[in-house]
C-alpha positions in Angstrom: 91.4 116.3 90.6 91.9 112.5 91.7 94.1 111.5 94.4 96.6 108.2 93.6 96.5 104.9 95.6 99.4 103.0 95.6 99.9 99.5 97.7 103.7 99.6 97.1 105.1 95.9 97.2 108.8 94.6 96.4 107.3 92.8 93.9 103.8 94.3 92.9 102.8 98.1 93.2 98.8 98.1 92.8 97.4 101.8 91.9 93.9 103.2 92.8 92.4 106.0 91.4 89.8 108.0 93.0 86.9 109.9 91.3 87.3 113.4 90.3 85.2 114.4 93.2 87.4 112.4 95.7 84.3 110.4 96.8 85.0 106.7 95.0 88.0 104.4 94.6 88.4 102.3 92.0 91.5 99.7 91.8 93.5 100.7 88.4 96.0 98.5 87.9 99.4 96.6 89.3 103.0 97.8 88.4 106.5 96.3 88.9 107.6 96.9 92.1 111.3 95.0 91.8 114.1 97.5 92.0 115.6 100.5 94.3 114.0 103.4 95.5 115.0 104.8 93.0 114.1 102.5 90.4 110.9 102.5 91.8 110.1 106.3 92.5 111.1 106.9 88.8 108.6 103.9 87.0 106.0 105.7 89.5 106.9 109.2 88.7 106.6 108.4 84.7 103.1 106.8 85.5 101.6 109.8 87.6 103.0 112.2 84.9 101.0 110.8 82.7 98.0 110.8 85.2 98.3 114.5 85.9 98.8 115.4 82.1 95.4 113.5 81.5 92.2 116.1 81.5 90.9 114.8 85.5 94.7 115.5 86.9 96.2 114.7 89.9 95.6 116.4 93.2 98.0 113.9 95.6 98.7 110.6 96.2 98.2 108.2 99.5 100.5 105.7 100.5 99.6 102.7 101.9 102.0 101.9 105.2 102.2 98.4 106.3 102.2 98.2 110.1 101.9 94.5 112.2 98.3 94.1 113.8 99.4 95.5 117.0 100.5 98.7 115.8 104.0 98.3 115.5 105.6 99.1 112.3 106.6 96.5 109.8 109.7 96.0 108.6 108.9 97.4 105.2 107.7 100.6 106.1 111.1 102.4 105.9 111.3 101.3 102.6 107.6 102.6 101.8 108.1 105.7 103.6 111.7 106.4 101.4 109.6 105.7 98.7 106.8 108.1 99.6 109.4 110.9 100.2 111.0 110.1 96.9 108.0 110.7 95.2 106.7 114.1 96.9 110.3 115.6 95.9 109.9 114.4 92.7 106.5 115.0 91.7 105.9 118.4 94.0 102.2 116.3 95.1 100.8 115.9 98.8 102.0 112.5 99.9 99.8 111.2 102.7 100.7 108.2 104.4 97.4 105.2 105.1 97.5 102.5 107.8 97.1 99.4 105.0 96.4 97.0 108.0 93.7 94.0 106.3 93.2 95.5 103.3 94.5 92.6 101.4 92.7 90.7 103.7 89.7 92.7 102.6 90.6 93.2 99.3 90.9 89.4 98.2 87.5 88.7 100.0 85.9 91.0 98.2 87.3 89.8 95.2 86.3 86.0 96.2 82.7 86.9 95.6 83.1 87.7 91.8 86.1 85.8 90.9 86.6 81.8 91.7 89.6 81.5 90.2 92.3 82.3 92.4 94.9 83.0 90.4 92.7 85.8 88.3 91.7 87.6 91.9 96.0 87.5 92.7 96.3 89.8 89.7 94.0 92.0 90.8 94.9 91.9 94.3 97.3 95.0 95.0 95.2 97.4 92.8 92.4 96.0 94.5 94.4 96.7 98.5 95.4 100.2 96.9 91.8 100.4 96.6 90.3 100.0 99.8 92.6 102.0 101.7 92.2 104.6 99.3 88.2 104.7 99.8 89.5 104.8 103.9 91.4 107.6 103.0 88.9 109.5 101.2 85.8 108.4 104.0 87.8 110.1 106.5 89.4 113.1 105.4 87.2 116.4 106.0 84.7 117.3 103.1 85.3 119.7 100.7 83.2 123.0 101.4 84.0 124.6 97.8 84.9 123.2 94.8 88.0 125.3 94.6 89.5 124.0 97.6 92.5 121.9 97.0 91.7 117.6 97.9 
């Protein structure tokens, strides 16, 4: 099953999408991020329903948490983090939380090298962020030792 990335932004949610194996991350696409919790937990539940109906599924979803360089958290985080819970008690997935820290920094960099036009690479940006700190995610966690093991 693949695991859901989601850079959650007021404006912009970008969405990653791992392999089925869990071993590569692949920036999907950008959502509206404009509303309440609410709102924004339900336009996120209807896309990972349709996710986990597809044939690969959907074995959990990490959420990016913007912290300042230093560690401290940012002032968005409680919102991300009401958002995160939202979504585990709606959607009965494993919500794991991500330091985000440079990834757009990352992200848009990589995204400089094939892309000149910088209003093309901002599209792509937040799916691109969701991205990288998915393939984090997935570089550290333990490996799977059989197949039936849940990610």
């Amino acid at each position: 099953m693949r695991i859901v990335g989601l850079d959650l932004g007021r404006k912009r949610i970008g969405v990653a999408l791992s392999d089925v194996s869990g071993t590569l991350a692949t920036p999907w696409r950008a959502l509206d991020g404009r509303g309440s919790v609410g709102e924004v937990a339900g336009r996120l539940v209807t896309v990972l329903s349709e996710l986990a109906e597809s044939e690969d599924g959907v074995g959990g979803i990490v959420v990016g948490l913007p912290s300042h360089l230093d560690g401290r958290p940012h002032e968005g985080a409680v919102w991300v983090r009401q958002v995160a819970d939202a979504l585990q008690d709606r959607t009965g997935l494993p919500v794991a939380l991500h330091d985000e820290r440079l990834t757009s920094v990352e992200a848009e960099q990589r995204l400089a090298v094939r892309e000149r036009d910088w209003r093309k690479r901002k599209a792509r940006l937040d799916a691109a962020a969701a991205a990288v700190f998915l393939q984090e995610y997935l570089d550290t966690r333990p490996p799977r030792t059989t197949e039936r093991e849940p990610a």
